[in-house]
N, C-alpha and C positions, 0 to 999 in steps of 0.2 A: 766510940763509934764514929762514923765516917758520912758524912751527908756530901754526893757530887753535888751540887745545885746549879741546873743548866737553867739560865734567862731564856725565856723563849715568848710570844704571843702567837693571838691565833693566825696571823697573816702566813707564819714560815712554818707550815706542815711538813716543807720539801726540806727544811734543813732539820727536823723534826727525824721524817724517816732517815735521811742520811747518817744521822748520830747511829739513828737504832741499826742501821743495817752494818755499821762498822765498830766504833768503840765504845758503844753504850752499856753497860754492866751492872750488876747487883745493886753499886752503894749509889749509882746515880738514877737520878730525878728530873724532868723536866719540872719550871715553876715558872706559874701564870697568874694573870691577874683576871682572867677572863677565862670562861668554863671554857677546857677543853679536857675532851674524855679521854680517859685512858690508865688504867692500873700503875705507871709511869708516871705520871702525873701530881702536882701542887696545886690548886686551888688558894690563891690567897685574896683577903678582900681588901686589895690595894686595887688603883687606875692601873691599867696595861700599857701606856704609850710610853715611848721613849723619855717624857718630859718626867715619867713619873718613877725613872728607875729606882732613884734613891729610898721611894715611900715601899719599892718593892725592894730594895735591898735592905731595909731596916725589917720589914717584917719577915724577910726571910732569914737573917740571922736570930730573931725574935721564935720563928719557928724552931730554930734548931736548937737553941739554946731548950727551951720547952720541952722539947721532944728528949733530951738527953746527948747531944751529938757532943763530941769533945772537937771534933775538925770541921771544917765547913772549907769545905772548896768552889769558889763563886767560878762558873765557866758562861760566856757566850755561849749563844747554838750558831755560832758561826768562828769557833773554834774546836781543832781537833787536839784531842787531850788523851795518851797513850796511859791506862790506867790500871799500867804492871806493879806488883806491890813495891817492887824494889824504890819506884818511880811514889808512888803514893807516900812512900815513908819519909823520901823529902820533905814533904809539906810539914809531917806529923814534929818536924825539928824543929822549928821555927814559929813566932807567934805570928808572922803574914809572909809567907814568901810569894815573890811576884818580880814584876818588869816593874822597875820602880820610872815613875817620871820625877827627873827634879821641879819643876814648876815654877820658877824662880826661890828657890827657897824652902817651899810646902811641897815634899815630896807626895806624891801618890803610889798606891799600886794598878799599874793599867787593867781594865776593867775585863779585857779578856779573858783572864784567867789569874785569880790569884786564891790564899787561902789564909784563915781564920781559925787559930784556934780559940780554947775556951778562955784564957785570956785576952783575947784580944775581942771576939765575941762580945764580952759583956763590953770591952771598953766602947764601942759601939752602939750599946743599948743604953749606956750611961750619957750617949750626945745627941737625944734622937731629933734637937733643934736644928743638926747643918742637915737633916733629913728631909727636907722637906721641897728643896728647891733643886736647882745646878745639877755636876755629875756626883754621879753615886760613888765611882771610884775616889775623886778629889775628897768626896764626903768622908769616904772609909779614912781616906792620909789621915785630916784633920782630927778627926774621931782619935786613931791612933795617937798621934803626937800630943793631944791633951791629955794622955792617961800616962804618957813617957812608955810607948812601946814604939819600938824602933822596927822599921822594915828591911827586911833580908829582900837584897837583887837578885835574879839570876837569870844569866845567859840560855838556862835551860828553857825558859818561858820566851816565844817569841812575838813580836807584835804583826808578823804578818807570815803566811802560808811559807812554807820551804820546798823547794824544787831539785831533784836531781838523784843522783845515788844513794841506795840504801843509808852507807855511813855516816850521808846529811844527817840522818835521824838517831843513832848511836845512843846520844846522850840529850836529844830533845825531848819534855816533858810534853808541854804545851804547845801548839802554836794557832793563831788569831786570823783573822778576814779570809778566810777557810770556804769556799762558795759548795754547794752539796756536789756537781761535779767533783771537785777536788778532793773532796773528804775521801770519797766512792774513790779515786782513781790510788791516792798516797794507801790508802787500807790494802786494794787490790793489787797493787805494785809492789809495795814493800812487805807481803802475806806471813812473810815469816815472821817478822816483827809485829804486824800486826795480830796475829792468831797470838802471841805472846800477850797482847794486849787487853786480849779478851778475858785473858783469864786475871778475877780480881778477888784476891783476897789481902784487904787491907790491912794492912796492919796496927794501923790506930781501933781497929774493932776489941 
């Protein structure tokens, strides 16, 4: 099974509906650390602030694992993420593919958008010490490279919004600092790709 898991709090309702009015789909979930309603929705009993991503990305790989999820896909709600199965089944190959940062050395996966599987999950819940402070992404690198699981790059994830002709997007999975205008306009512009987008049947299910 297939867990989307979009960060969100209750401040960005607007990037909230945006997700749902464009590529929001069956296997994804918003997840919060503070009640917000909605059938859609995560409830977790982590702080909600930015400071506390890491305590919310530890228990949300901690949820998925529990629940039975073999993929865990970590998304912004301030990234748009096309989640055609063809596009999903990338992830399903790899124990984290992502926009890797080198870091001087201690690569990361950028927090945008990357994903987890069950190996790499538990390796994760095995370090839940770099969890507690700093970024939650540099936390996931670190996490990773203690247990020797290595991160997959790709071009296809990007760290910021893409502009222009349908074929910019061809082979785009992902892409990051996505404003709810934007989301609304790339869905409504590129329809045909998108209406493809809508339709999700994962494959890791």
């Amino acid at each position: 099974m297939t867990l989307i898991a979009i960060f969100t709090c209750q401040a960005y309702s607007d990037r909230r509906a945006a997700i749902r009015d464009t590529w929001m789909d069956a296997d994804a979930c918003f997840v919060s650390g503070a009640p917000i309603h909605g059938p859609d929705v995560i409830c977790l009993n982590v702080p909600d602030g930015y400071a506390d991503l890491p305590q919310k990305t530890f228990a949300t790989v901690q949820y998925a694992v529990d629940h039975g999820y073999d993929l865990l896909i970590k998304v912004d709600d301030d990234t748009f993420l096309w989640p055609r199965p063809d596009y999903i089944s990338e992830f399903a190959k790899h124990d984290c593919l992502c926009h890797v940062r080198p870091n001087n050395g201690s690569p990361y996966p950028q927090g945008g958008c990357y994903s987890l599987n069950r190996r790499a999950m538990c390796a994760v819940l095995a370090h839940p010490e770099l969890f507690t402070t700093g970024l939650e992404d540099v936390a996931v690198g670190k996490a990773l490279a203690a247990e020797g699981i290595a991160l997959t790059h790709t071009e296809r994830i990007k760290t910021t919004v893409l502009f222009g002709h349908p074929a910019t997007w061809n082979n785009i999975i992902a892409a990051h600092c996505c404003p709810p205008n934007e989301m609304r306009n790339i869905f409504n512009r590129f329809s045909e790709i998108g209406r493809a987008g809508k339709i999700l049947n994962s494959v890791a299910k």
